[in-house]
KEDO-897585 format. One record per residue (C-alpha): chain; x, y, z. Coordinates in steps of 0.02 Angstrom, whole numbers. Layout:
+---+--------+--------+--------+
| c |      X |      Y |      Z |
+---+--------+--------+--------+
| A |      X |      Y |      Z |
...
+---+--------+--------+--------+
***
This chain:
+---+--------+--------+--------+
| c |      X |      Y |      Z |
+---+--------+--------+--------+
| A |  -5940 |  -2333 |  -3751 |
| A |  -5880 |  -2289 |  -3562 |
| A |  -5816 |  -2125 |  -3553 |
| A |  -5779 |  -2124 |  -3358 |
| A |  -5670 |  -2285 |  -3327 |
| A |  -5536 |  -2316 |  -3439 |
| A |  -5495 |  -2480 |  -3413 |
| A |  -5361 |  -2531 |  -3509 |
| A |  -5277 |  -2361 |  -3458 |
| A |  -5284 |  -2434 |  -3284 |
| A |  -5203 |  -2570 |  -3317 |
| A |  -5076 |  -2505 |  -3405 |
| A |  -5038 |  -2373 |  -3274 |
| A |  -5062 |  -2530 |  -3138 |
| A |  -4912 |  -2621 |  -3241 |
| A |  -4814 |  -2493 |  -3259 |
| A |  -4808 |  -2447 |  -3071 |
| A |  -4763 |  -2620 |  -3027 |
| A |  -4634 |  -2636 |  -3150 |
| A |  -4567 |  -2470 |  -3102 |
| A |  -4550 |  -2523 |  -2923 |
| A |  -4454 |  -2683 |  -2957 |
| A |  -4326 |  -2600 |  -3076 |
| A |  -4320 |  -2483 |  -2916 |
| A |  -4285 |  -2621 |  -2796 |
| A |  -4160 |  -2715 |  -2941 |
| A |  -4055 |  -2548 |  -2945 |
| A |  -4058 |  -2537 |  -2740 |
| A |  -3977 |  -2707 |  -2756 |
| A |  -3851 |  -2682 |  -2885 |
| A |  -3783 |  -2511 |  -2828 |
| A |  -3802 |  -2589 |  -2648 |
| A |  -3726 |  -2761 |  -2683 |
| A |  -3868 |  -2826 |  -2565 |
| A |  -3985 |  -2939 |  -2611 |
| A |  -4055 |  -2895 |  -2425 |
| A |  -4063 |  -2693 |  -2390 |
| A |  -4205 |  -2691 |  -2271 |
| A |  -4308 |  -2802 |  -2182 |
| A |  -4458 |  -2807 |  -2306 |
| A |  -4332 |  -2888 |  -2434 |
| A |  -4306 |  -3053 |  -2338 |
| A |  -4366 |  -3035 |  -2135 |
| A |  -4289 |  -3227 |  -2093 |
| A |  -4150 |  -3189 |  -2194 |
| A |  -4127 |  -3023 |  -2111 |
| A |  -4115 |  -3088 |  -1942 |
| A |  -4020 |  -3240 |  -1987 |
| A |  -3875 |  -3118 |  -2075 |
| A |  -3878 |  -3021 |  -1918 |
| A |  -3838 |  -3143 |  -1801 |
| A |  -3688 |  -3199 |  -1918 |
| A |  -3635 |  -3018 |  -1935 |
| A |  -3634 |  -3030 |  -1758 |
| A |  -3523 |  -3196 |  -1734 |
| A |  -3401 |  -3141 |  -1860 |
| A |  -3375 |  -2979 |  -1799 |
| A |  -3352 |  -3050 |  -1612 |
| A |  -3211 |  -3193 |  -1691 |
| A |  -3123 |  -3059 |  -1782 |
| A |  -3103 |  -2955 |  -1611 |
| A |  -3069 |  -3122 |  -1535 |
| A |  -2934 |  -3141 |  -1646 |
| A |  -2878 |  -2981 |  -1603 |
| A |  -2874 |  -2991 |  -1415 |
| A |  -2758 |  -3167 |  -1426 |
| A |  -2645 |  -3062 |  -1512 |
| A |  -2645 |  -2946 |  -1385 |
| A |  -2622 |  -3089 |  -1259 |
| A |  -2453 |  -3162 |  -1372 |
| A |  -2401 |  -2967 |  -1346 |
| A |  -2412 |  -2988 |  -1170 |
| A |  -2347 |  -3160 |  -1137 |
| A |  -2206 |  -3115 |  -1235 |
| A |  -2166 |  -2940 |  -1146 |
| A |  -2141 |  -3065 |   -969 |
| A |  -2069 |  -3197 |  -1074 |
| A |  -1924 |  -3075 |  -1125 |
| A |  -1907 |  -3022 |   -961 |
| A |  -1888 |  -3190 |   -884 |
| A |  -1750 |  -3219 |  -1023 |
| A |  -1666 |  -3096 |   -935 |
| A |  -1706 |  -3143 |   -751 |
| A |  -1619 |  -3316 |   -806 |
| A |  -1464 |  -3225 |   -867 |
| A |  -1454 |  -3163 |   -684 |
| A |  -1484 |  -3318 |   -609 |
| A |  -1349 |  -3409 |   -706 |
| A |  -1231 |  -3265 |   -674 |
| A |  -1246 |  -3277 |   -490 |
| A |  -1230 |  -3453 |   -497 |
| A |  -1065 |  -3430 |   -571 |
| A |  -1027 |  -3307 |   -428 |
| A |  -1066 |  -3451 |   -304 |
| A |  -1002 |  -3565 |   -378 |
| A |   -837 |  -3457 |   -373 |
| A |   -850 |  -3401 |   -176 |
| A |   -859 |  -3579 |   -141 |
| A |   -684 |  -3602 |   -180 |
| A |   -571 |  -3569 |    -31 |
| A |   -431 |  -3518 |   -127 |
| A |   -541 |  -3343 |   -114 |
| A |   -508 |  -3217 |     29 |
| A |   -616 |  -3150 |    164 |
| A |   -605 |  -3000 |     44 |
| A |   -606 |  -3071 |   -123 |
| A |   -787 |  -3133 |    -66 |
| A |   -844 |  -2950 |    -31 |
| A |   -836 |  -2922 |   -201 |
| A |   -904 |  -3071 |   -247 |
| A |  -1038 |  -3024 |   -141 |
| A |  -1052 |  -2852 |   -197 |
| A |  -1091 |  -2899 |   -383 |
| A |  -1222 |  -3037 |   -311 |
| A |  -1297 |  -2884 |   -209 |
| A |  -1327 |  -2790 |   -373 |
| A |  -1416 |  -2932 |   -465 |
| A |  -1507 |  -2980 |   -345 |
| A |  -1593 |  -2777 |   -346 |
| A |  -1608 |  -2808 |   -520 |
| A |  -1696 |  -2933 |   -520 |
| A |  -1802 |  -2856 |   -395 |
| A |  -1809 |  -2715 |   -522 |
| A |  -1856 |  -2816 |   -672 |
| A |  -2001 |  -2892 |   -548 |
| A |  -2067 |  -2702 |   -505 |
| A |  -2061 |  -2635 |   -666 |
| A |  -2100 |  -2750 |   -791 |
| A |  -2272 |  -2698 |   -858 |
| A |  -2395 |  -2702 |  -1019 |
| A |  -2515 |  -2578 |  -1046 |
| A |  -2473 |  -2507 |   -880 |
| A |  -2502 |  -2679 |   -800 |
| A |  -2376 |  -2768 |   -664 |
| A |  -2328 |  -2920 |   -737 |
| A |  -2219 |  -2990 |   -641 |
| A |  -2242 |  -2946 |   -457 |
| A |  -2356 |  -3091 |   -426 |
| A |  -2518 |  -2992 |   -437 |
| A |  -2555 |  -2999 |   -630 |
| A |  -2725 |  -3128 |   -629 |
| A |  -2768 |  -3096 |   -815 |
| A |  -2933 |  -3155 |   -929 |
| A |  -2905 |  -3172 |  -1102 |
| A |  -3100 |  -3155 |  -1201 |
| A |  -3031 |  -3267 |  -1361 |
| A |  -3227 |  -3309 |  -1420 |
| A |  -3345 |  -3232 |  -1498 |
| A |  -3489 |  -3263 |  -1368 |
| A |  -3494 |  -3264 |  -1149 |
| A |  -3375 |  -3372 |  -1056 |
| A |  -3262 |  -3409 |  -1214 |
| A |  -3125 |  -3364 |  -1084 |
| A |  -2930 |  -3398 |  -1057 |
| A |  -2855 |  -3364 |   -889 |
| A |  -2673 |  -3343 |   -867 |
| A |  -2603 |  -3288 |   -685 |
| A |  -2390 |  -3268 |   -681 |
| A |  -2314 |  -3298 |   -519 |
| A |  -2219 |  -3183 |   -423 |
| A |  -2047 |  -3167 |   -513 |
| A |  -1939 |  -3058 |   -401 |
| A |  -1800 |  -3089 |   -306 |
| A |  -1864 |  -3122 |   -118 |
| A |  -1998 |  -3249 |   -187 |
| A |  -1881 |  -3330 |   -301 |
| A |  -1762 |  -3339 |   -131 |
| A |  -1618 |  -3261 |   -197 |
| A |  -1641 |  -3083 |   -110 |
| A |  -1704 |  -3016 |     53 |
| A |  -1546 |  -3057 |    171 |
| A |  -1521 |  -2914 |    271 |
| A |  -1319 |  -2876 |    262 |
| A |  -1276 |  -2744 |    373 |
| A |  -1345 |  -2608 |    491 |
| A |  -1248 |  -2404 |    510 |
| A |  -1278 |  -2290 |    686 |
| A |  -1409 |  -2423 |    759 |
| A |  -1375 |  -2411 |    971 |
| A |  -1448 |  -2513 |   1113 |
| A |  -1379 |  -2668 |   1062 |
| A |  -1234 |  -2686 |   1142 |
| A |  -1205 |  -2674 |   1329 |
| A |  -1039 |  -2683 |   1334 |
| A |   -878 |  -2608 |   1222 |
| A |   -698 |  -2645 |   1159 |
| A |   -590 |  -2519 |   1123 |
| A |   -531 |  -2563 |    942 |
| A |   -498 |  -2465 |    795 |
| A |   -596 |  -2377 |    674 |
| A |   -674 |  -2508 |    543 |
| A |   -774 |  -2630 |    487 |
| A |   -792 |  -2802 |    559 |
| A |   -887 |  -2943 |    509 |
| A |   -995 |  -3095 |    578 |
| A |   -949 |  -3251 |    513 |
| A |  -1033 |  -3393 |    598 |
| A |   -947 |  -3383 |    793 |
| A |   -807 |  -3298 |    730 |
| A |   -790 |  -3098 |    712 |
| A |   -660 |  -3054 |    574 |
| A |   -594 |  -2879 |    537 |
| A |   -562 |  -2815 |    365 |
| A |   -388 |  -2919 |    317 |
| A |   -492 |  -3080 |    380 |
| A |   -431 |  -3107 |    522 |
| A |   -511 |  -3167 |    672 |
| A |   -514 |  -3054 |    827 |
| A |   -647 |  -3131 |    936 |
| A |   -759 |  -3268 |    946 |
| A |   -916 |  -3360 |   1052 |
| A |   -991 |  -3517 |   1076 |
| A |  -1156 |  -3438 |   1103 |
| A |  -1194 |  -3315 |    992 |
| A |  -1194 |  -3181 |   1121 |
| A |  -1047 |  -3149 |   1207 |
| A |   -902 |  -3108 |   1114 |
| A |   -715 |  -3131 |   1188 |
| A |   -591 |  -3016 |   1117 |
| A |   -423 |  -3112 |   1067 |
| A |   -337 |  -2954 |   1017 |
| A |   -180 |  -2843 |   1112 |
| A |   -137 |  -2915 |   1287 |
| A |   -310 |  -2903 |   1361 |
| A |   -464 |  -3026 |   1366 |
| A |   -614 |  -2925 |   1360 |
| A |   -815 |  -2946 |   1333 |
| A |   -924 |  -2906 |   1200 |
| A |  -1105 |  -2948 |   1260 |
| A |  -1252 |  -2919 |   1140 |
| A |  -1442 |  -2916 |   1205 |
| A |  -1496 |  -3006 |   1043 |
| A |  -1421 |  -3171 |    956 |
| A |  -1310 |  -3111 |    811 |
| A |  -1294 |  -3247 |    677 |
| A |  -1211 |  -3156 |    523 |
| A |  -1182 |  -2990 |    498 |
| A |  -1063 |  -2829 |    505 |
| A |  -1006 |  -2733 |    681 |
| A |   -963 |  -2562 |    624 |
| A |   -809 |  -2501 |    749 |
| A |   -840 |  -2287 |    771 |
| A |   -707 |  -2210 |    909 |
| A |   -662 |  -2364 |   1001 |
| A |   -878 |  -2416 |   1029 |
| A |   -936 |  -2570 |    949 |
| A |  -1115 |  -2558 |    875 |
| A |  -1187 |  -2730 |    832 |
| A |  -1327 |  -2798 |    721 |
| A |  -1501 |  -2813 |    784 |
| A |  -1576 |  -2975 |    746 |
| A |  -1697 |  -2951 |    571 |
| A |  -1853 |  -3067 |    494 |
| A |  -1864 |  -3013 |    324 |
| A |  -2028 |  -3053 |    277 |
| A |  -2046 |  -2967 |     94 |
| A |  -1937 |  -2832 |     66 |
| A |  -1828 |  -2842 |   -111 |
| A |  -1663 |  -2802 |   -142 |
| A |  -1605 |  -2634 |   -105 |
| A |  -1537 |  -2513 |     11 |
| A |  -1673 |  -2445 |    151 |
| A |  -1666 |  -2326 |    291 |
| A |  -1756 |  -2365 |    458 |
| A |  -1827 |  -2213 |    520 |
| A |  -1899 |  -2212 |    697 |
| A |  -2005 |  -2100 |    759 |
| A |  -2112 |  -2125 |    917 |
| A |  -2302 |  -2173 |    839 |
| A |  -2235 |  -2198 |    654 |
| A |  -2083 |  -2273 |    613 |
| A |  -2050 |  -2308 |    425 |
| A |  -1946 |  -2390 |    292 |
| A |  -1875 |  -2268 |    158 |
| A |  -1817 |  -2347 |     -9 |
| A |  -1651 |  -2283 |   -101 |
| A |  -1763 |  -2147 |   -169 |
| A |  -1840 |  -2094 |    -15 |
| A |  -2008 |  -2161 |    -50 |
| A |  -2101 |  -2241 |    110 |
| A |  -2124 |  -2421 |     72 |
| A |  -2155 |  -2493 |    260 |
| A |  -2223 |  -2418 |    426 |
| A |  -2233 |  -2481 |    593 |
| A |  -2314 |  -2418 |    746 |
| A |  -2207 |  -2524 |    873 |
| A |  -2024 |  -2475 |    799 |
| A |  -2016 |  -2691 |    789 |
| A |  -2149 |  -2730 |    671 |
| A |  -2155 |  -2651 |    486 |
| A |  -2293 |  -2676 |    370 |
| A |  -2344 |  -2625 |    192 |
| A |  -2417 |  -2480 |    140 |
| A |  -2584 |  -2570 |    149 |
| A |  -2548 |  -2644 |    311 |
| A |  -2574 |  -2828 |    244 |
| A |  -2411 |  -2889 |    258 |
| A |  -2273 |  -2880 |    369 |
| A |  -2105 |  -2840 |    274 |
| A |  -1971 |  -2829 |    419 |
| A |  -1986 |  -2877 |    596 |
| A |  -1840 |  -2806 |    718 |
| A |  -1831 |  -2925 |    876 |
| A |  -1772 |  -2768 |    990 |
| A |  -1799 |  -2588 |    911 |
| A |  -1672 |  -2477 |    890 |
| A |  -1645 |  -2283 |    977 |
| A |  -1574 |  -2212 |    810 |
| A |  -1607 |  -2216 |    627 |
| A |  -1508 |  -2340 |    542 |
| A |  -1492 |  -2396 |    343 |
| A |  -1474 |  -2592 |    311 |
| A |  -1456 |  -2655 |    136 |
| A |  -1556 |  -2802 |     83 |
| A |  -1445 |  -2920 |    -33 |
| A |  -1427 |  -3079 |   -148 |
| A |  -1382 |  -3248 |    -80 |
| A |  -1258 |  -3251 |     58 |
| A |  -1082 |  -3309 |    -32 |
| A |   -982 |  -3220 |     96 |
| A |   -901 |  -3399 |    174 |
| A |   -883 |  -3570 |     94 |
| A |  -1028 |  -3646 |    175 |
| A |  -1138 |  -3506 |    137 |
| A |  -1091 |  -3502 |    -56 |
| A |  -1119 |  -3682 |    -49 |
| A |  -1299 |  -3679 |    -23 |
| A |  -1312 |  -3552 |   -123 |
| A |  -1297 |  -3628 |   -268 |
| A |  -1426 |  -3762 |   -215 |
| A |  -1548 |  -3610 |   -177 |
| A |  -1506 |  -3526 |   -354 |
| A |  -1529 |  -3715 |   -417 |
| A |  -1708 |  -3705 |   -369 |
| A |  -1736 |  -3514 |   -421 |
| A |  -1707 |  -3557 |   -604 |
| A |  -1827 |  -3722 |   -599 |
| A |  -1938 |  -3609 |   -549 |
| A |  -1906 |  -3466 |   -691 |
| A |  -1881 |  -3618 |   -811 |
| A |  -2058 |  -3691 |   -754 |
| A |  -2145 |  -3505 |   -769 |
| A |  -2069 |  -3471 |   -957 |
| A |  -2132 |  -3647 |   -996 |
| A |  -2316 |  -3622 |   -919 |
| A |  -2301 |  -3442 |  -1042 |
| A |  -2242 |  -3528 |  -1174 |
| A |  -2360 |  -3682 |  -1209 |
| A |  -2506 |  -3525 |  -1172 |
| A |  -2432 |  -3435 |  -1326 |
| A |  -2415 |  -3585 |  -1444 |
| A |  -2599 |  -3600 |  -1398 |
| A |  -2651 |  -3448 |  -1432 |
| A |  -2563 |  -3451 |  -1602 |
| A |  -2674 |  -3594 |  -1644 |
| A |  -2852 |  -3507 |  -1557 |
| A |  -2789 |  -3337 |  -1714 |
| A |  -2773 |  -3482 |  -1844 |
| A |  -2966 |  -3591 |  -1794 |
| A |  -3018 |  -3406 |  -1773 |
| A |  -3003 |  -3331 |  -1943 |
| A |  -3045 |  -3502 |  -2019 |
| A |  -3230 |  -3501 |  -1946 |
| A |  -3239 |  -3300 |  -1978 |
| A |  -3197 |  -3372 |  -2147 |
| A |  -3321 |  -3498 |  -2182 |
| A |  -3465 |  -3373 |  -2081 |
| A |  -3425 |  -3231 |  -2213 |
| A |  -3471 |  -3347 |  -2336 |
| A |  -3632 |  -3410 |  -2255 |
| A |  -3689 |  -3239 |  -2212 |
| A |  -3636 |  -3201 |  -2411 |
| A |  -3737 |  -3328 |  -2479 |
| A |  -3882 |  -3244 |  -2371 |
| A |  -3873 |  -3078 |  -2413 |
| A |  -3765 |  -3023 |  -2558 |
| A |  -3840 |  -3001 |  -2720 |
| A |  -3821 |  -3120 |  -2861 |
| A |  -3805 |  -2984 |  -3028 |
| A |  -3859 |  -3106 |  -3155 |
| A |  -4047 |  -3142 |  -3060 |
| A |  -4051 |  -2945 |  -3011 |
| A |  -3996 |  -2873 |  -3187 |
+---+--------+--------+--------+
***
């Protein structure tokens, strides 16, 4: 008899262990719903599940971030719904002023309401944003990740939608208090005259001098011939008349600024351009050349400066005369193509993103099922 090895104790106690470990790892897998719960279960099938987990995780964001990039096409979608109401609207205008049965001042007010949509346009341009982010002011250049791995990429840039590049703002229409550009004066009353091609018009419409040349003007009214001689070509404008001296209009190259009613400000080393709410949005060093803020492009150019502050207002399309309202509507013609062609390019982007959300949660779909297959317990074998 052996006394110090009990043998079939052993293996008992040997059995016993072992099964005790697998009902261990059975109950891990049914309370986990795992088949795989650490690597020693199934190492391949561990890393295989992992990489899945991965890829499905990475669609389902995907799928998340073309959403966010419908929410965004549609936020400057909507606004260039409204930018076409605008257009159409001043259209309408032109097509009105081009009707000579209108009056010198019947076209002021025409003119007036196709001042105020052309700033909002320019305002809609400016402030049109998502998540803090101009849409609309030609600078938005955005990347849409709609994949679950690198370079899955969808770019989508929008074109500058305001009102000087669609060409329906930036004309300058009138100049206050600006002096040294006229050499000579008329005495003529108090008002407001206005520059219409070689004729100057006071406020009934009626012509009261004229030139061939563009700068010298030849009073026709009272008894007396007398000279108006500017030291800069005039083409369209206003004269403001203040105590019998005439105060013309520079000549301006507007080379970016919107809509909107600015104030020159000169001062010798730093002259600037104030917006409506007094913010600086131009400088210039000269008192002829303005720039940006950043000093990369040149917004206004004055071919002889001023000696006083002076406030011009930057307007719509010119409808002030029959000619002018005439092309007009050509120019307005070509501002909506272009709206029309930008709201197309947004649109066909969006239909394809809604089809990228529908092939994304389809393959997230069949994944989840591979990476089930892999690693979920089946009850039945684990029971």
């Amino acid at each position: 008899m052996i006394i110090n090895h009990n043998i079939a104790a052993l293996n008992t106690y040997r059995q016993l262990s072992a099964n005790g470990t697998n009902t261990q790892k059975s109950l891990e897998k049914l309370s986990s719903g795992l088949r795989i719960n650490k690597a020693g279960d199934d190492a391949a099938g561990l890393a295989i599940s992992e990489k899945m987990r991965g890829q499905i995780r990475g669609l389902e964001q995907a799928s998340r971030n073309a959403q966010d990039g419908i929410s965004l096409i549609q936020t400057a979608e909507g606004a260039l719904n409204e930018t076409h109401s605008i257009l159409q609207r001043m259209r309408e205008l032109a097509v009105q002023a081009s009707n000579d049965t209108n009056t010198v001042i019947d076209r002021q007010e025409l003119q007036k309401e196709a001042d105020q949509l052309a700033q909002e346009l320019s305002r809609i341009g400016n402030n049109t944003e998502f998540n803090t982010q101009k849409l609309l002011n030609g600078n938005f250049a955005g990347t849409f990740h709609i994949g679950a791995n690198e370079a899955q990429n969808l770019k989508l840039d929008i074109s500058d939608m305001r009102g000087f590049n669609l060409g329906v703002a930036g004309n300058v229409r009138y100049e206050e208090e600006a002096t040294g550009t006229v050499t000579g004066a008329q005495d003529l009353s108090d008002g407001t005259y206005y520059i219409d091609g070689t004729d100057l018009k006071n406020a009934d419409g009626n012509i009261v001098a004229n030139t061939a040349d563009g700068l010298t003007w030849t009073a026709t009214i009272g008894e007396a011939d007398d000279t108006y001689v500017f030291t800069q070509e005039v083409d369209t404008g206003i004269i403001t008349i203040k105590g019998g001296e005439a105060t013309g209009t520079s000549e301006f190259s507007n080379g970016g600024l919107e809509a909107g009613e600015y104030t020159i400000n000169f001062v010798a080393g730093e002259s600037t351009i104030t917006n409506a709410n007094g913010d600086i949005v131009a400088t210039s060093a000269d008192d002829t050349i303005f720039t940006a803020l950043d000093g990369s492009t040149t917004v206004l150019t004055l071919d002889a400066a001023a000696t006083a502050d002076m406030s011009i207002e930057i307007g719509g399309p010119d409808i002030l005369s029959q000619s002018s309202a005439d092309s007009a509507i050509t120019t307005i013609n070509e501002s909506i193509e272009t709206v029309s062609a930008e709201r197309s390019k947004l649109g066909a982007l969006q239909n394809r993103l809604e089809h990228t959300i529908n092939n994304l949660g389809t393959s997230a779909e069949n994944l989840t099922a591979s990476e089930s297959r892999i690693r979920d317990v089946d009850y039945a074998e684990a029971a």
